[in-house]
KOLBA-953428 format. One line per 2 residues: number of its first residue (from 1); their letters; for each residue x, y, z of C-alpha. Coordinates in steps of 0.5 Angstrom, whole numbers, plus 2048, in hexadecimal, padded with zeros to 3 digits. Layout:
NUM	A	X,Y,Z  ...
This chain:
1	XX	807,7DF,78C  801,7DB,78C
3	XX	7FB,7DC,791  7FC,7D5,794
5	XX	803,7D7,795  801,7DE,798
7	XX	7FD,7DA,79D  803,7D4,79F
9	XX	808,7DB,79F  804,7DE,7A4
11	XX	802,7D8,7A9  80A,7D6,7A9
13	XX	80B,7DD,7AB  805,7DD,7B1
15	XX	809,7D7,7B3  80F,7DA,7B3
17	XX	80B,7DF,7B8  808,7DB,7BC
19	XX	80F,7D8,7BE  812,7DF,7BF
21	XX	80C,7E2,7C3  80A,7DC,7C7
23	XX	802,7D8,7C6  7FF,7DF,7C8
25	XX	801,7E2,7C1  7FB,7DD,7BE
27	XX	7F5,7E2,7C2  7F7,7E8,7BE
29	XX	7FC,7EE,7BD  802,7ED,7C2
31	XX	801,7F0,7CA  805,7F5,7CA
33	XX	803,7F8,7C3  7FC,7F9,7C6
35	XX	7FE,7FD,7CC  803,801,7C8
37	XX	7FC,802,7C4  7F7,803,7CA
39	XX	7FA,804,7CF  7FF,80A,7CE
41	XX	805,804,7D0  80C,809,7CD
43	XX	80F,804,7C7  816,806,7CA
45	XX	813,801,7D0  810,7FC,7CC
47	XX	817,7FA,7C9  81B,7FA,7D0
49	XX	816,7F6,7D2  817,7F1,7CC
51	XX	81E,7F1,7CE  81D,7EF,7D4
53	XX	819,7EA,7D3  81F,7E7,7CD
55	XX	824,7E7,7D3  820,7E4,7DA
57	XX	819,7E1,7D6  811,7E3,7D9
59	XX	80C,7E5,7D6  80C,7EC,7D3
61	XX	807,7EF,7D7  809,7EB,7DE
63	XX	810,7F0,7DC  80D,7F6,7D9
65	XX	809,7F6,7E1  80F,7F4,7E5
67	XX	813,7FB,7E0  80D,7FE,7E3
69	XX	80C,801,7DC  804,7FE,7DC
71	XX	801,7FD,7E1  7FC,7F6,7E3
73	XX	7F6,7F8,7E1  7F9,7FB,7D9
75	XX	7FC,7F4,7D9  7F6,7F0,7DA
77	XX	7F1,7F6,7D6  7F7,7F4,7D1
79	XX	7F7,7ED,7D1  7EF,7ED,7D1
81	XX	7EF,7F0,7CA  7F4,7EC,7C7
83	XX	7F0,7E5,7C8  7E9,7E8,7C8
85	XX	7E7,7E8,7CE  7E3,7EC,7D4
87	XX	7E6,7F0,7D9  7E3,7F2,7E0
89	XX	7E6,7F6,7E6  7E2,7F4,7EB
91	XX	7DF,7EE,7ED  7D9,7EE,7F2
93	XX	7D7,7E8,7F6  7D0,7EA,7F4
95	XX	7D3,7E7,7EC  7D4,7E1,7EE
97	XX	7D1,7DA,7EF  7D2,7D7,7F6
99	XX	7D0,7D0,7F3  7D6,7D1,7EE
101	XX	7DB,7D3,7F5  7D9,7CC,7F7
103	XX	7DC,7C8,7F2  7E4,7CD,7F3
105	XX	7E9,7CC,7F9  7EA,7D2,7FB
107	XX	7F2,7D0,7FA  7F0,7CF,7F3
109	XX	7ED,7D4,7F2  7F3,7D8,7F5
111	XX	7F8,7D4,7F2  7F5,7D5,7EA
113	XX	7F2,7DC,7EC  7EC,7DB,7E8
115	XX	7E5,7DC,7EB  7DE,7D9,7E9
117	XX	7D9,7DE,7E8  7D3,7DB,7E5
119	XX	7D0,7D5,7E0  7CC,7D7,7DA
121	XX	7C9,7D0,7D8  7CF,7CC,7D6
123	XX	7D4,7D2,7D7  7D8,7D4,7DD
125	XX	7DB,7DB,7DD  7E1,7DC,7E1
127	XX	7E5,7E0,7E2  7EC,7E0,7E2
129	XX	7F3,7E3,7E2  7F6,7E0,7DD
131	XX	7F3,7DD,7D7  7F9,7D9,7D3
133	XX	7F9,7D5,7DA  7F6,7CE,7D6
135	XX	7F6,7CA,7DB  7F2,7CE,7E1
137	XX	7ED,7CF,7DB  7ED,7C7,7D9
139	XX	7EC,7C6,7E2  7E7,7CB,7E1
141	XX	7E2,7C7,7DC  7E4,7C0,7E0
143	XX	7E1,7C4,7E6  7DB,7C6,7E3
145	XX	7DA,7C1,7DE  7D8,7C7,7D8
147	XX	7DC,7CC,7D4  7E0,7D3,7D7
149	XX	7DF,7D9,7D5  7E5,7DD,7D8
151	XX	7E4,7E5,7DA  7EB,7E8,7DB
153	XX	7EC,7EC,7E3  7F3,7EE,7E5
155	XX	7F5,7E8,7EB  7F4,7ED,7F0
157	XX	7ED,7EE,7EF  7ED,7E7,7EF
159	XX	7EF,7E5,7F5  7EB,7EA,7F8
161	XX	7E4,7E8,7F5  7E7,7E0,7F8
163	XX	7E8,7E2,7FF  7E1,7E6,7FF
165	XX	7DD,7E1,7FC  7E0,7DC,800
167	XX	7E1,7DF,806  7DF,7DB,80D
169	XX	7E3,7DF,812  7E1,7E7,811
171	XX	7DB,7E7,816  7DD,7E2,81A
173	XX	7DF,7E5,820  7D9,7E7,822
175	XX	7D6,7E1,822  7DC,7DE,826
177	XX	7DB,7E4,82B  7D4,7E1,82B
179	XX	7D7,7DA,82C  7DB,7DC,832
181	XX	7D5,7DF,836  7D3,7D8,838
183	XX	7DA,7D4,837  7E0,7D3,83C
185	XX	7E4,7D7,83B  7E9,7D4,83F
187	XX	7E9,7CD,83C  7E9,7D1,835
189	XX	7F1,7D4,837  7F4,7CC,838
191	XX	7F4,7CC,830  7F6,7D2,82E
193	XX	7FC,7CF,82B  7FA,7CB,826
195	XX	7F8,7CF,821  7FC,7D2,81B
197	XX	7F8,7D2,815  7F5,7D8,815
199	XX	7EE,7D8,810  7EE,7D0,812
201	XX	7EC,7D2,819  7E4,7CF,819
203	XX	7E5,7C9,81F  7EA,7CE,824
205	XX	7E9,7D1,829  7E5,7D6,82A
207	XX	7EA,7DB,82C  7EF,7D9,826
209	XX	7E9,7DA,821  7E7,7E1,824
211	XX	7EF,7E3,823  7EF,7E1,81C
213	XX	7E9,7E3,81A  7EC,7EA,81C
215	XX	7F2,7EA,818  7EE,7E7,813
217	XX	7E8,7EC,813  7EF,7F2,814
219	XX	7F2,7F0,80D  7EB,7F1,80A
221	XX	7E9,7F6,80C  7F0,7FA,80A
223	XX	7F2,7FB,812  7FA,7FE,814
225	XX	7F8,7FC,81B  7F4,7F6,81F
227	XX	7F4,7FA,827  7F1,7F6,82C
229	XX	7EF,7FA,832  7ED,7F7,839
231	XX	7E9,7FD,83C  7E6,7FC,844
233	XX	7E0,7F7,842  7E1,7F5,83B
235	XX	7E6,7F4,836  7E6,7F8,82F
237	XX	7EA,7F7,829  7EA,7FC,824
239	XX	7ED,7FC,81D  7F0,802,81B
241	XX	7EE,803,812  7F0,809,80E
243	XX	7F4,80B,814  7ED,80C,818
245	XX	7EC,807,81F  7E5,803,81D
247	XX	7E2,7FF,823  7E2,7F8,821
249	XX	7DF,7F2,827  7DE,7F2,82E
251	XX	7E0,7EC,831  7DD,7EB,837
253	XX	7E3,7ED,83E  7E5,7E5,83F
255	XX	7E7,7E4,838  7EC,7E9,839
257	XX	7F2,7E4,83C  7F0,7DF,836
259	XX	7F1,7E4,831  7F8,7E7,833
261	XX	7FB,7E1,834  7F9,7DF,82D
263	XX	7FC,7E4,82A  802,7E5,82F
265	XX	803,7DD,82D  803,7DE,825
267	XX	808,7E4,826  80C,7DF,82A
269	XX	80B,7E4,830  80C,7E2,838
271	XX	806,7E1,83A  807,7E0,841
273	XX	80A,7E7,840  804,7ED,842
275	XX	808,7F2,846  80D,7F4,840
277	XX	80C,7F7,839  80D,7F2,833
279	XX	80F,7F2,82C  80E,7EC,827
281	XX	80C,7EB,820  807,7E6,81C
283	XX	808,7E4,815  802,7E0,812
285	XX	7FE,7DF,80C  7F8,7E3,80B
287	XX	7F3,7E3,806  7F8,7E2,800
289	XX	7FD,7E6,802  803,7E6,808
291	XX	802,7E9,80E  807,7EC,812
293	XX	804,7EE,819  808,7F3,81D
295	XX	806,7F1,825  807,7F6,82B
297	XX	804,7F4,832  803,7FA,838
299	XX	800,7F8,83E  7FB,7FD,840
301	XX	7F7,7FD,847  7F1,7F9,844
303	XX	7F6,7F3,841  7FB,7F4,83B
305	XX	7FA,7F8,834  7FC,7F5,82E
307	XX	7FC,7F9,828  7FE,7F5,821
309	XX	800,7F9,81A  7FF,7F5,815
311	XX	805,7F5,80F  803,7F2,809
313	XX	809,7EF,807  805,7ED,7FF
315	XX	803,7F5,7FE  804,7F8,7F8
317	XX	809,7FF,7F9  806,805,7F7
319	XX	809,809,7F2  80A,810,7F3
321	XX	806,812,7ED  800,80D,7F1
323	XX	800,812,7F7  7FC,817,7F7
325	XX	801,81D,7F5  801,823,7F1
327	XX	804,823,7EB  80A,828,7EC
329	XX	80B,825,7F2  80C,81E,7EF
331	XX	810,822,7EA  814,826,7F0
333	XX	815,81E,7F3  817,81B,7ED
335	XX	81C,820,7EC  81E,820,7F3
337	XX	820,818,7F3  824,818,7EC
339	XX	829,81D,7EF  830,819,7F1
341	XX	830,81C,7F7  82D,820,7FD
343	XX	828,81F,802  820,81E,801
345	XX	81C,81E,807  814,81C,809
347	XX	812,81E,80F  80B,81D,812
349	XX	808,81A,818  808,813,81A
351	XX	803,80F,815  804,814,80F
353	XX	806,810,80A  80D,812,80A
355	XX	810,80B,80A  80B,80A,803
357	XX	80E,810,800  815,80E,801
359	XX	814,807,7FE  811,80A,7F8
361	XX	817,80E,7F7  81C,808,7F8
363	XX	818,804,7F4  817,80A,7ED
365	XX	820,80B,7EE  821,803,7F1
367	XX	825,800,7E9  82B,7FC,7E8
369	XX	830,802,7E8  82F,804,7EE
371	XX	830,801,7F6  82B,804,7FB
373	XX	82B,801,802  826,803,808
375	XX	826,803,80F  81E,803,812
377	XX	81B,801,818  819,7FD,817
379	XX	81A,7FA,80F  811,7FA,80D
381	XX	812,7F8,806  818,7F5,803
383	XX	819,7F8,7FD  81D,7F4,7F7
385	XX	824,7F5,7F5  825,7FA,7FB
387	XX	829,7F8,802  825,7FA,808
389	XX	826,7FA,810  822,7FB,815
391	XX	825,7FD,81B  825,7FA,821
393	XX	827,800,828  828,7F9,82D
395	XX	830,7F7,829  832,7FE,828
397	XX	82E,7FE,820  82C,805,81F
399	XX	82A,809,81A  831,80C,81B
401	XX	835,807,81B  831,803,815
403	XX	832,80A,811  839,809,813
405	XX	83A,803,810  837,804,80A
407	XX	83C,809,808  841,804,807
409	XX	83C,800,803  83D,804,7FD
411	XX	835,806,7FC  833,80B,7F7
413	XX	82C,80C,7FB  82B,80B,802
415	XX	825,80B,806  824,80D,80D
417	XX	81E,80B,810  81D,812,815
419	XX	823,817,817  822,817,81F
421	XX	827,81B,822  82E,81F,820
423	XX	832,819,81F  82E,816,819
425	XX	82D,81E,816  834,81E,816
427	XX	836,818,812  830,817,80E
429	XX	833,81F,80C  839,81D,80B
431	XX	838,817,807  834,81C,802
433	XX	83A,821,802  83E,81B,800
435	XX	83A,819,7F9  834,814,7FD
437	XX	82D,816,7FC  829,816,802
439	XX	822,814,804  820,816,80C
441	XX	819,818,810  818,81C,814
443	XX	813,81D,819  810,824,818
445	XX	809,828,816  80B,82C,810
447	XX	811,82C,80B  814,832,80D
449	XX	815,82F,815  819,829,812
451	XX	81E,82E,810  81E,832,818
453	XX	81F,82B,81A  826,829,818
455	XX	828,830,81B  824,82E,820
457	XX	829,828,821  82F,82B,821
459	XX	830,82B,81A  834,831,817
461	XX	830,835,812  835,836,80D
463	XX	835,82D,80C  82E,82D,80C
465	XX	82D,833,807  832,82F,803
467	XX	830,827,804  828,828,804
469	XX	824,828,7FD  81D,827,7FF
471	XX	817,826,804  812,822,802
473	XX	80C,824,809  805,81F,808
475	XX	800,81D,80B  7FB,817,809
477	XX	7F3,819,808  7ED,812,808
479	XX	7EB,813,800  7E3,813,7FF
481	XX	7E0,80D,7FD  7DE,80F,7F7
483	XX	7D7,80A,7F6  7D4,80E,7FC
485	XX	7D7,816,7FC  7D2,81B,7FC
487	XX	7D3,822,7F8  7D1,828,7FC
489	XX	7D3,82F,7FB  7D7,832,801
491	XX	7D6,839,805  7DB,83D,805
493	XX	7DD,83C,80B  7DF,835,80A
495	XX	7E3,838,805  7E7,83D,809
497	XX	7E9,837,80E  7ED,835,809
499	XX	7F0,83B,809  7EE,83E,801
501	XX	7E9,842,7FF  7E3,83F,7FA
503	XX	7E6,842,7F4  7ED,83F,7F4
505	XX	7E9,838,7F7  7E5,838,7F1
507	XX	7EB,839,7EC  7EF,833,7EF
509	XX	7E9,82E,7EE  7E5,831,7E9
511	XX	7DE,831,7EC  7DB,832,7F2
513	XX	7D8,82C,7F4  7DC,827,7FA
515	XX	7DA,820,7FD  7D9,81F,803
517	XX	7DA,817,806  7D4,813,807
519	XX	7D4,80B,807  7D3,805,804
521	XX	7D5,7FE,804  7DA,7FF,7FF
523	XX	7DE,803,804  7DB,7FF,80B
525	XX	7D7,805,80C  7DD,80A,80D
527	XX	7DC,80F,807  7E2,80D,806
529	XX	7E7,808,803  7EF,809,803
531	XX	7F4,80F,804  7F8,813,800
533	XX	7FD,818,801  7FD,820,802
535	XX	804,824,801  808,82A,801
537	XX	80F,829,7FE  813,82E,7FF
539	XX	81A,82E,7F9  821,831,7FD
541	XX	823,836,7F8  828,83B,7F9
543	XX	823,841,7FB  820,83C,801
545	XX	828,839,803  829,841,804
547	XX	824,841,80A  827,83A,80D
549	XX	82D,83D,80D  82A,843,810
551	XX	827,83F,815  820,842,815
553	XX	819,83E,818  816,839,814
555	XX	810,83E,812  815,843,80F
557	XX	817,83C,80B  810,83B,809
559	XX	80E,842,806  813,841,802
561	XX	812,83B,7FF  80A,83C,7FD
563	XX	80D,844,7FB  811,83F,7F6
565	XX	80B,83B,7F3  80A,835,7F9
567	XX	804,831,7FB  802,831,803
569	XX	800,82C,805  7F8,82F,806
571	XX	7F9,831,7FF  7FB,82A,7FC
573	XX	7F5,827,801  7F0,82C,7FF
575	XX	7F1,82B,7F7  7F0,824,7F9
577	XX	7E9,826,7FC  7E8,82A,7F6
579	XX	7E9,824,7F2  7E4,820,7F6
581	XX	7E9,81B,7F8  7E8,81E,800
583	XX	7E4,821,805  7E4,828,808
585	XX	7E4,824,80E  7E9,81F,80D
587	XX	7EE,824,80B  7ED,829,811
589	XX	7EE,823,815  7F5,823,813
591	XX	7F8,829,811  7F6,82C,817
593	XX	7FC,82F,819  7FF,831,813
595	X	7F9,836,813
């Protein structure tokens, strides 16, 4: 064959690519190849995904994310290096020009998940989700009349930097509750209806921009909870972050009836109505994401209190690998869920990431092979291809009577949000007995107590020795930040609080040296930003089920279970510490009791 041919030969054949691979296969070397090659991706997983995408369409890496066997930010590393492009992680307001925000819609902007960062004569670097998106690229260069340089980011990094750079709304509350110092709050009431878009607030009233500026400010800065407080002389509103109540603004008393009524007429509460607690709920659109507010109004001898907790309805599940647990624990949960059969239980106080561990289960067994329903109280997250029922008490819609019904759904799995009382104990263990696999909390301090709590209940030993598999106890810890955490070597009567000595202390992080918080603008001057879990798990295996059939305490229980190998939960803590990943301080805060 002669050269010209070799060469015809090969472009029929990178045709005959193109079409099968899409225009991307242009750039270079197939996405999946390059995360099979640099990002450890499993070739088994890579040829699924293949499959997957013959039968339903998508992008490769759009399936591989959605298979959960990559991860955002490995696609968009990915897809980088195969068009040649530059990759960032993190995008500081401080990078990006204002006069180039100018030229953009925020919708825009949003909608193309693309971010003007700077202009370098007749170049303008932008940064953006998805290259191959021809046409955002053609609307950029109308826009500022010169040429685009892409720079990848994961769109998640996107939307945050847009709502950074343009936001207009984060300290404007205490502007507001300037403005109200010299207005008539009275004549500020007679309009509070009219408002419903919630970052277009500019020529409201003042009292409807002060209420979404704090639900705005709430999202932001990460809140569960928005409480609005109304105290003898002044009204307080505080924002609990990281599971820590932090005061926000106080509005001047005379606002206080303003206040209360917006946010009673946006969860469609009876206004009218002050002597008698209300529950209502709001569903908006903040910052990019859907917002459900749960609302609860109890009267108080300074006026009503409200408190909001924030779902976000747009948030992405954590997987139990993402959580914070040990490794033999992982390993322990892994195997405790692959069972056909059987009860599971995590227990902890309210607020402990019960609810976030369960859904990480559901979502690692969750397949098309499988039924699984749930009863919750109420439904926080909607999980797909899973059937899910929030109780409703006023009807007659318990937990047992909803775990009653499923057994006639022919359910593989099902989920109990919380076993409160004998009735559910007892079916939910029947339903184990039967070939269910069955996930439930319970509101105990350690592993150990959650099984004396079943008997408790009235529970024979003999069904719970039998129906039980595993207690997974936990807590949550604020996690440092890690751009202003300070090394120092603890004393030794820091290390004894948590209950080991220097030696054994060392030997689980390998140094000597912890951190302690401090604070910065990363973290909104706290020392800390976000939360991860602390667990003890505690297997049911036949040495364990012997004491429960002799219905000894939880402490017999408990000094069986670390005779066998397991972690308490100070232990799973302290290696945290170790690790630099807590404070000692953090962690005595919360383990207190399992001292």
């Amino acid at each position: 064959m002669s050269e010209s041919m070799e060469v015809q030969e090969e472009v029929r054949t990178e045709r005959t690519q193109m079409v099968s691979h899409g225009p991307a296969y242009l750039f270079g070397r197939p996405l999946g190849e390059i995360l099979v090659s640099q990002f450890q991706l499993p070739r088994e997983k890579l040829d699924e995904a293949l499959v997957a995408q013959a039968e339903k369409g998508g992008r490769i890496g759009e399936v591989l994310v959605g298979m959960k066997a990559a991860t955002e930010e490995q696609v968009a590393r990915a897809l980088a290096a195969q068009l040649d492009l530059e990759y960032i992680g993190a995008i500081s307001t401080d990078e990006v020009q204002p006069d180039l925000i100018q030229k953009v819609a925020i919708g825009f902007a949003k909608a193309m998940r693309m971010l003007p960062l700077k202009q370098s004569g007749d170049v303008v670097k932008v940064a953006v989700a998805d290259p191959l998106d021809t046409a955002m690229l053609d609307h950029a260069r109308m826009m500022f009349g010169t040429d685009i340089e892409p720079v990848m980011a994961q769109p998640s990094t996107i939307i945050d930097a847009i709502n950074a750079v343009y936001d207009r709304n984060i300290n404007e509350a205490e502007q507001v509750v300037g403005e109200m110092e010299a207005q008539d709050i009275d004549a500020a009431e007679k309009v509070l209806e009219e408002a419903q878009d919630l970052l277009d607030s500019g020529d409201e009233a003042p009292i409807i921009r002060l209420v979404n500026s704090l639900l705005f400010r709430a999202a932001k800065e990460r809140a569960s909870d928005i409480h609005i407080e109304p105290m003898e002389r002044e009204l307080v509103v505080r924002f609990r972050v990281d599971g820590v109540l932090q005061p926000i603004i106080r509005p001047p008393k005379r606002s206080q009836k303003a206040i209360i009524s917006r946010v009673k007429i946006m969860a469609q509460l009876n206004i009218a109505e002050s002597r008698l607690p209300q529950d209502g709920r709001i569903k908006i659109k903040l910052a990019g994401r859907d917002i459900d507010i749960r609302v609860s109004t109890v009267p108080t001898v300074h006026g009503e209190s409200i408190v909001m907790r924030l779902l976000d309805k747009s948030g992405t599940l954590l997987d139990l690998d993402q959580v914070g647990m040990a490794p033999e624990v992982l390993k322990g949960v892994y195997d405790v869920i692959a069972r056909s059969h059987g009860i599971f239980l995590v227990t902890g106080p309210t607020g402990s990431g019960k609810t976030t561990t369960l859904y990480g289960a559901l979502s690692r067994i969750n397949t098309s092979e499988v039924k699984i329903l749930t009863v919750e109280d109420p439904v926080e997250y909607q999980l797909k291809g899973i059937n899910q029922m929030a109780i409703q008490p006023k009807i007659g819609l318990t937990f047992a009577s909803g775990l009653r019904s499923f057994l006639r759904q022919d359910p593989d799995i099902i989920m109990v949000g919380e076993i409160r009382d004998k009735e559910t104990a007892e079916i939910a263990i029947q339903a184990s007995l039967t070939g269910h696999l069955v996930l439930s909390t319970v509101h105990t301090n350690d592993s150990a107590g959650a099984v004396t709590r079943l008997v408790e209940m009235g529970i024979e030993p003999f069904l719970v020795a039998s129906s039980l598999t595993a207690v997974l106890a936990q807590r949550l810890v604020r996690r440092l930040c890690m751009e202003c955490r300070q090394p120092y070597s603890p004393t030794d009567e820091e290390i004894s609080k948590l209950g080991m000595s220097r030696d054994r202390f060392v030997a689980m992080g390998g140094s000597e040296i912890v951190y302690r918080a401090v604070g910065c603008s990363a973290c909104n001057k706290n020392g800390y930003r976000g939360r991860m879990g602390v667990y003890e798990l505690l297997p049911v295996d036949e040495d364990v089920r012997q004491l429960v059939l002799k219905n000894v305490d939880s402490g017999t229980i408990k000094k069986k279970g670390i005779e066998k190998g397991m972690l308490t939960l100070l232990d799973d803590a302290a290696l945290k510490v170790a690790q630099g990943q807590t404070t000692i301080a953090e962690v005595l805060s919360v383990t207190q009791e399992d001292m």
